[in-house]
C-alpha positions as a Markdown table, in Angstrom:
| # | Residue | x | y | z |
|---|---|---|---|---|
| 1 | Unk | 121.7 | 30.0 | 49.5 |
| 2 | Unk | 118.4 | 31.0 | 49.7 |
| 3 | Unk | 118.6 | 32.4 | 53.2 |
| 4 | Unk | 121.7 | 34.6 | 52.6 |
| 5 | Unk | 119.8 | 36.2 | 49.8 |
| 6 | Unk | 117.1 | 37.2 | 52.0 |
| 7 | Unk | 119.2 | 38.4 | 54.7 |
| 8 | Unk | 120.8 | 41.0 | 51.9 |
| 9 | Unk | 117.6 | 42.1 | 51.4 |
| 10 | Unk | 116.6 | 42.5 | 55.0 |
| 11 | Unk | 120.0 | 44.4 | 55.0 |
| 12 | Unk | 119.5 | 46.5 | 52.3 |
| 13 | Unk | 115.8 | 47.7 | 53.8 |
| 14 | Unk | 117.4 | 48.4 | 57.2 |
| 15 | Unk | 119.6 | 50.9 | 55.4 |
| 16 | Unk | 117.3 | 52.7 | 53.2 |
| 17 | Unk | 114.8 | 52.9 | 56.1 |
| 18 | Unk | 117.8 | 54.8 | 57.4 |
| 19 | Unk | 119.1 | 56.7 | 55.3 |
| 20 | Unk | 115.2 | 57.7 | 54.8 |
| 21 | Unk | 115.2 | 58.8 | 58.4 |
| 22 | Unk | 117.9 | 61.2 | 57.8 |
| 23 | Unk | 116.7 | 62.7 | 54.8 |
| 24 | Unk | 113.3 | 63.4 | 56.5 |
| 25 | Unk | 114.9 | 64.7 | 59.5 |
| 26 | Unk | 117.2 | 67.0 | 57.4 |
| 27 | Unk | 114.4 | 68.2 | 55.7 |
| 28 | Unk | 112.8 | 69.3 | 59.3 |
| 29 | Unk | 115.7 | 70.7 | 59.9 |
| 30 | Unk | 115.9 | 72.9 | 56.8 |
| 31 | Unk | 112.2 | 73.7 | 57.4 |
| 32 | Unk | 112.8 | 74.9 | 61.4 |
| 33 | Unk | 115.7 | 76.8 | 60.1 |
| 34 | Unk | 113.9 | 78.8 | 57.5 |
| 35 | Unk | 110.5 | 79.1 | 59.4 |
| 36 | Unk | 110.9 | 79.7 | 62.8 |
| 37 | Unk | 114.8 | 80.4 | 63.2 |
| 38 | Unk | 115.4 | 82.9 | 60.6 |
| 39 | Unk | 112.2 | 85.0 | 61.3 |
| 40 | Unk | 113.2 | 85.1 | 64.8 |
| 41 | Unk | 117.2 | 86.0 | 63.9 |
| 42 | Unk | 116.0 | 88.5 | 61.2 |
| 43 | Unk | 113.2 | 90.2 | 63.8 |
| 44 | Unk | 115.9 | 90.9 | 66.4 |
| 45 | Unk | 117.9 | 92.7 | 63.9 |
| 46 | Unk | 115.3 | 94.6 | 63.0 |
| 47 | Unk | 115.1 | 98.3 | 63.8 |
| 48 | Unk | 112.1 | 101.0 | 63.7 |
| 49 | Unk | 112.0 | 105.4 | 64.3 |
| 50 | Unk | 111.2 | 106.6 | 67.9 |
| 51 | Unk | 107.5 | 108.1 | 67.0 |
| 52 | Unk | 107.0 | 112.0 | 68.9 |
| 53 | Unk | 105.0 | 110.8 | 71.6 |
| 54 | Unk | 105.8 | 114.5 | 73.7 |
| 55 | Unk | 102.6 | 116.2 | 74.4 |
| 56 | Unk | 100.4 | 113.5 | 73.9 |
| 57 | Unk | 98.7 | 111.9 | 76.9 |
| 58 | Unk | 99.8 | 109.0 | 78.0 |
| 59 | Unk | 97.4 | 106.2 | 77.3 |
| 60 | Unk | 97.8 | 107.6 | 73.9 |
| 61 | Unk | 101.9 | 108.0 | 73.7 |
| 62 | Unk | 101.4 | 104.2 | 75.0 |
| 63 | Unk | 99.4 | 103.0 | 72.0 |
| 64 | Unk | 101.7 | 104.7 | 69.3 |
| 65 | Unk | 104.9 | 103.1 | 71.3 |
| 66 | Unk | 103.3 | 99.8 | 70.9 |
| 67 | Unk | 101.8 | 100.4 | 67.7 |
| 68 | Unk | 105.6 | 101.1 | 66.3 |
| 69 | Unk | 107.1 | 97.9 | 67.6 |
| 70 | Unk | 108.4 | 99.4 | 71.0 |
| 71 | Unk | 107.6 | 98.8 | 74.7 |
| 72 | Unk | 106.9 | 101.1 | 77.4 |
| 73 | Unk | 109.5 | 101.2 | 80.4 |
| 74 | Unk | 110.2 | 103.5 | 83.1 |
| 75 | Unk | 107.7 | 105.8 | 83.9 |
| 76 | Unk | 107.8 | 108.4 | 85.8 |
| 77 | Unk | 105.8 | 111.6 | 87.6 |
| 78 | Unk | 107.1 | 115.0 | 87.4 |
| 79 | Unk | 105.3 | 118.6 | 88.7 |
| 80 | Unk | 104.7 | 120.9 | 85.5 |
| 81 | Unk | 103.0 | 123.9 | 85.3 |
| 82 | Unk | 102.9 | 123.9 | 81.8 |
| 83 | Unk | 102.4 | 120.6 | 80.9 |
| 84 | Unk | 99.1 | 118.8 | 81.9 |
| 85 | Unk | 98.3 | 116.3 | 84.4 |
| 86 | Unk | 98.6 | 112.6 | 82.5 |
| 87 | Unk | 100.6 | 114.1 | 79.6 |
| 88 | Unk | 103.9 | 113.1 | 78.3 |
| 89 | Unk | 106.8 | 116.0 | 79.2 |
| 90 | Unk | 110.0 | 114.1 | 77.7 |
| 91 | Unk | 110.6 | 110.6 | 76.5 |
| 92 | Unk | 114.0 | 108.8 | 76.0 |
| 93 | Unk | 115.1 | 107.7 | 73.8 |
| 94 | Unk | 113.8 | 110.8 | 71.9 |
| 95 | Unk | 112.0 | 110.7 | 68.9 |
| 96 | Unk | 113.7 | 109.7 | 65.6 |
| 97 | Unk | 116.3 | 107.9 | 67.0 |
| 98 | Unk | 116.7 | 104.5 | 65.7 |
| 99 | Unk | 116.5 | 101.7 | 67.3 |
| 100 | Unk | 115.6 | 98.0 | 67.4 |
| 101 | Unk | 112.0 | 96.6 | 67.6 |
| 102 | Unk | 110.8 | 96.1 | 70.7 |
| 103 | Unk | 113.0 | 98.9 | 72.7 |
| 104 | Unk | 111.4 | 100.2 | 75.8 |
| 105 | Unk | 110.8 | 104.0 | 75.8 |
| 106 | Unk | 111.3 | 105.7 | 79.1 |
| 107 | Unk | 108.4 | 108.1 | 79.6 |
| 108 | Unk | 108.2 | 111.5 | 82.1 |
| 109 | Unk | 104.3 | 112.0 | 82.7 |
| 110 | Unk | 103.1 | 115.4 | 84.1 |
| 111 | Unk | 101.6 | 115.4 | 87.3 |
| 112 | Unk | 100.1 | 118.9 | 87.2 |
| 113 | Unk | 101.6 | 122.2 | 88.9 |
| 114 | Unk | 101.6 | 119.8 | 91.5 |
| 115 | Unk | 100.3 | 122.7 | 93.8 |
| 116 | Unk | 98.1 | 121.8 | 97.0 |
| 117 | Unk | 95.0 | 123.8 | 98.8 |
| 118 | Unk | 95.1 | 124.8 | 102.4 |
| 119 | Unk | 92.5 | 122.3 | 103.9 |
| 120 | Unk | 89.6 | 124.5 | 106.1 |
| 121 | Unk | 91.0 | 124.7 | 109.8 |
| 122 | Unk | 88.2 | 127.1 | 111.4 |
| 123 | Unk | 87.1 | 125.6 | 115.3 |
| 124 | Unk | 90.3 | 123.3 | 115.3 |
| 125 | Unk | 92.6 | 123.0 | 118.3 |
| 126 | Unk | 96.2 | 124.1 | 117.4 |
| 127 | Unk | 97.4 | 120.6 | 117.8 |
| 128 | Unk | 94.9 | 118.7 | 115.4 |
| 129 | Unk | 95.2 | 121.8 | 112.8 |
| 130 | Unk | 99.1 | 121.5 | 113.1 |
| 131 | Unk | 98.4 | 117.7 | 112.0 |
| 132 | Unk | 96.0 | 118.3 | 109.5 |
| 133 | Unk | 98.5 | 120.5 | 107.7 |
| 134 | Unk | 101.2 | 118.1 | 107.9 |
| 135 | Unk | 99.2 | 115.2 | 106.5 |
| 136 | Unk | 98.4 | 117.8 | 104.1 |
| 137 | Unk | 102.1 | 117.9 | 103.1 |
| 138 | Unk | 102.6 | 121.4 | 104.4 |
| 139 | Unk | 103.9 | 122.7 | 107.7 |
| 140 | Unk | 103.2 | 125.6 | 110.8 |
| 141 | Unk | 105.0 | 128.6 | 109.8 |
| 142 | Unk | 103.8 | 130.3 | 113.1 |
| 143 | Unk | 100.9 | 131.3 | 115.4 |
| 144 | Unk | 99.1 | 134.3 | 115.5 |
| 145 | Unk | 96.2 | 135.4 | 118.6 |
| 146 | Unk | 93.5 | 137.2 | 117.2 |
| 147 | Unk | 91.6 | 139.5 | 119.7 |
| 148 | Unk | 88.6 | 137.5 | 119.7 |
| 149 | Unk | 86.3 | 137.2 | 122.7 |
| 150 | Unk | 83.2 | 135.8 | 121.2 |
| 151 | Unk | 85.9 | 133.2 | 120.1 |
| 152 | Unk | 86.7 | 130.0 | 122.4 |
| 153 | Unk | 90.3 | 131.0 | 123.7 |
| 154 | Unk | 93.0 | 128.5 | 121.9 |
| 155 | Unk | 90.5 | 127.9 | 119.0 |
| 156 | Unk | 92.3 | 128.2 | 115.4 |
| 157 | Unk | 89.4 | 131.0 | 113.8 |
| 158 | Unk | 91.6 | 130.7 | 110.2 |
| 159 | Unk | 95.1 | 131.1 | 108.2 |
| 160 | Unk | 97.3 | 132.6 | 106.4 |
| 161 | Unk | 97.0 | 132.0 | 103.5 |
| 162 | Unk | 93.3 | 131.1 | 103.6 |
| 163 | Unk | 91.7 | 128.1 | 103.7 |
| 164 | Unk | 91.4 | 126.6 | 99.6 |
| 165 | Unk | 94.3 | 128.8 | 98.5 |
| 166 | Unk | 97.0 | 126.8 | 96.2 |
| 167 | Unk | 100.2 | 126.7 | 97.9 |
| 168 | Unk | 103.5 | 124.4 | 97.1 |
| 169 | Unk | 104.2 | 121.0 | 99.0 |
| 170 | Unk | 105.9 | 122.3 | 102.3 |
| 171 | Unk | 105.4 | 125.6 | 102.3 |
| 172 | Unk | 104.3 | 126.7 | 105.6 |
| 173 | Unk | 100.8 | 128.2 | 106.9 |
| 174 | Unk | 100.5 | 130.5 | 109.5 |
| 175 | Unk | 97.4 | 129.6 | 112.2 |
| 176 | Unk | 95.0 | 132.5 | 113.6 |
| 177 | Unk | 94.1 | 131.4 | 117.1 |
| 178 | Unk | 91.7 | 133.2 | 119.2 |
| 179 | Unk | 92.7 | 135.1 | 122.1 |
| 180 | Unk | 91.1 | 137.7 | 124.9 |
| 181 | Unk | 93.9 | 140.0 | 123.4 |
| 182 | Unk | 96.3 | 140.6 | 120.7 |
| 183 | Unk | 96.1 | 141.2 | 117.0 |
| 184 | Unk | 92.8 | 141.0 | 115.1 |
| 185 | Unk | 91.2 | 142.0 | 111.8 |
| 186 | Unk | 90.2 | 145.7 | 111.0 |
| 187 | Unk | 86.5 | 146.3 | 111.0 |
| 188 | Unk | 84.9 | 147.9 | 107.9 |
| 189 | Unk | 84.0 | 151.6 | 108.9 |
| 190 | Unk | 83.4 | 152.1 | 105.0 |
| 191 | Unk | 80.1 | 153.6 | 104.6 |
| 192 | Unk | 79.2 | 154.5 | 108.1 |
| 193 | Unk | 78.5 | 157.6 | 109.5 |
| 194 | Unk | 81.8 | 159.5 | 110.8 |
| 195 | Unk | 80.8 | 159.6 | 114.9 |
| 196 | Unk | 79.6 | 155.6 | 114.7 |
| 197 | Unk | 82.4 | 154.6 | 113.2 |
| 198 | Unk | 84.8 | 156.6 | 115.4 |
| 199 | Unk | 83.1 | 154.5 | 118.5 |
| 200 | Unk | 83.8 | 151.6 | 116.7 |
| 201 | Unk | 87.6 | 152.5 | 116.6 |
| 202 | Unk | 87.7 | 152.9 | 120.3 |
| 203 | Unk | 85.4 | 150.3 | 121.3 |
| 204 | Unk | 88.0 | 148.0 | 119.5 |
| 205 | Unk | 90.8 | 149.8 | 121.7 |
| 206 | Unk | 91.9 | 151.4 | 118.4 |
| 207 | Unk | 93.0 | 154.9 | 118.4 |
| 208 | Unk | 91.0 | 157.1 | 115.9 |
| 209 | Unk | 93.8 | 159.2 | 114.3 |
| 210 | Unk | 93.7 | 161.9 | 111.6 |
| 211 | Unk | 90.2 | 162.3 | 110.2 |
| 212 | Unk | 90.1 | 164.6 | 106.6 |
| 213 | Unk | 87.6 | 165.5 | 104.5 |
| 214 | Unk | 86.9 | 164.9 | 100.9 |
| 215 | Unk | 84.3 | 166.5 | 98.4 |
| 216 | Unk | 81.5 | 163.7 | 97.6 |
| 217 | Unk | 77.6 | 162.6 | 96.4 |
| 218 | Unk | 77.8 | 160.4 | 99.6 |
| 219 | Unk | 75.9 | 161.7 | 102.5 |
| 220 | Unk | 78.1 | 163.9 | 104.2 |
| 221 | Unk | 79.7 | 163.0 | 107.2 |
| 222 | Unk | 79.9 | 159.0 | 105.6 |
| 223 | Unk | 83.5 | 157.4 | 105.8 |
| 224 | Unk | 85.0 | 157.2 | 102.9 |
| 225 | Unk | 88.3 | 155.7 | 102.7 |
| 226 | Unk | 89.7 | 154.2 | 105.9 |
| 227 | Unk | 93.2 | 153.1 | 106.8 |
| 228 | Unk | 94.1 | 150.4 | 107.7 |
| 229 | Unk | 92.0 | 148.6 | 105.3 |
| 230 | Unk | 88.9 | 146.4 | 106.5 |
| 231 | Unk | 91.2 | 142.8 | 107.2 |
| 232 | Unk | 94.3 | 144.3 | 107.8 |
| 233 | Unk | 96.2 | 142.8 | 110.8 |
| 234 | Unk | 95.8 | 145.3 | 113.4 |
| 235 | Unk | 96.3 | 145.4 | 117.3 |
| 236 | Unk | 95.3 | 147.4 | 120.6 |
| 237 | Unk | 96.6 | 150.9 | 120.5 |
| 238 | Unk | 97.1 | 151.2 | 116.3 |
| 239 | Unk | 96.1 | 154.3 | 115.2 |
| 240 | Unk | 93.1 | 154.6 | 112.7 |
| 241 | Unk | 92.7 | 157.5 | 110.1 |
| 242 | Unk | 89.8 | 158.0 | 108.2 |
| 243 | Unk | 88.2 | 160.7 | 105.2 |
| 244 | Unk | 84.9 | 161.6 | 105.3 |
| 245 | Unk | 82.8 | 163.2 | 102.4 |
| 246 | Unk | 81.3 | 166.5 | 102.6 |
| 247 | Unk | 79.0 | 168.1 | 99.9 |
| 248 | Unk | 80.8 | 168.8 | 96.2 |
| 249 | Unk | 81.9 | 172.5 | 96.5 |
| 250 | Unk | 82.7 | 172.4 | 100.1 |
| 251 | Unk | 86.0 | 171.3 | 101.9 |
């Protein structure tokens, strides 16, 4: 008799240690639910304003995105003469928008007017300039010989444009390469007296052309005005005018 009582009781323990077990684990249950489900359910619903990150550089435009709940995602590079280099041009989506936590704003960063400078080419052969200018990210637009005899023949002596001038990815340059004839720069004759300078027209193998005179505080017989220019483009033959002053009062 004694035994089947204490069986029952053994039986009875079993089942509240049980039903104990269950309690406690629907109680974990409950608590999972409310902190760590619900926060995390409740989160992804949640949804913020784009900030205006436009204009503002982009470590900074980075901090406010983050800052607001968002992440950064595409970014990319774009050439703007207005905008400048490392600052934000146009973000998407754009600001005010709503949208959940923890969107990823795609960013356009200004790279600058994205203009290059023609690298120095002066006492380069024509091959290694040509290569130079195409690692440059431009390109030979042509060759011009420049009547140059103190010049080694084949020798690129400069370009048009000139060397540090800002020019757009691709655009061609032309190469001056020195030659025992063909084009070359005009002289200045500016300043000299009229017979010198009229040698220097011929020893060039320039033609001296009209020569006028023009009232002046210069000393008289100095050139003036000469055409073409000092660093025009000019070749054998060309035809050279120039004015020379002559006393105030006299013509």
């Amino acid at each position: 008799m004694k035994a089947t009582r204490h069986v029952k009781r053994r039986r009875q323990g079993s089942a509240l240690a049980i039903i104990l077990i269950i309690l406690l684990g629907i109680a974990g249950l409950v608590a999972l639910l409310n902190w760590v489900i619900m926060p995390l359910v409740v989160g992804r619903g949640r949804e913020t304003n784009v900030p205006e990150v436009v204009g503002l550089d982009r470590f900074a435009a980075e901090s406010v995105l983050v800052a607001a709940g968002l992440g950064i995602g595409e970014t990319r590079g774009s050439a703007n003469t207005q905008v400048k280099t490392d600052y934000v041009i146009s973000q998407e989506p754009a600001a005010g928008q709503r949208v959940k936590t923890g969107r990823r704003i795609r960013l356009e960063i200004s790279t600058g007017a994205g203009r290059l400078k023609v690298p120095r080419l002066d006492g380069l052969t024509v091959p290694r300039a040509t290569a130079m200018l195409m690692e440059a990210g431009l390109s030979v637009a042509g060759i011009e010989s420049l009547r140059m005899p103190e010049k080694q023949v084949g020798q690129v002596v400069g370009s048009r444009p000139p060397a540090g001038t800002g020019v757009n990815q691709g655009d061609g340059i032309v190469l001056q390469v020195s030659s025992r004839s063909g084009g070359f720069p005009m002289p200045n004759l500016v300043g000299m007296a009229s017979p010198s300078a009229q040698t220097i027209v011929t020893q060039q193998g320039l033609v001296v052309g009209e020569v006028k005179q023009a009232p002046s505080d210069e000393p008289a017989g100095n050139v003036l005005i000469q055409y073409p220019e000092e660093g025009m483009f000019v070749r054998s033959g060309d035809t050279v005018s120039l004015i020379v002053a002559v006393p105030v009062g006299k013509k």
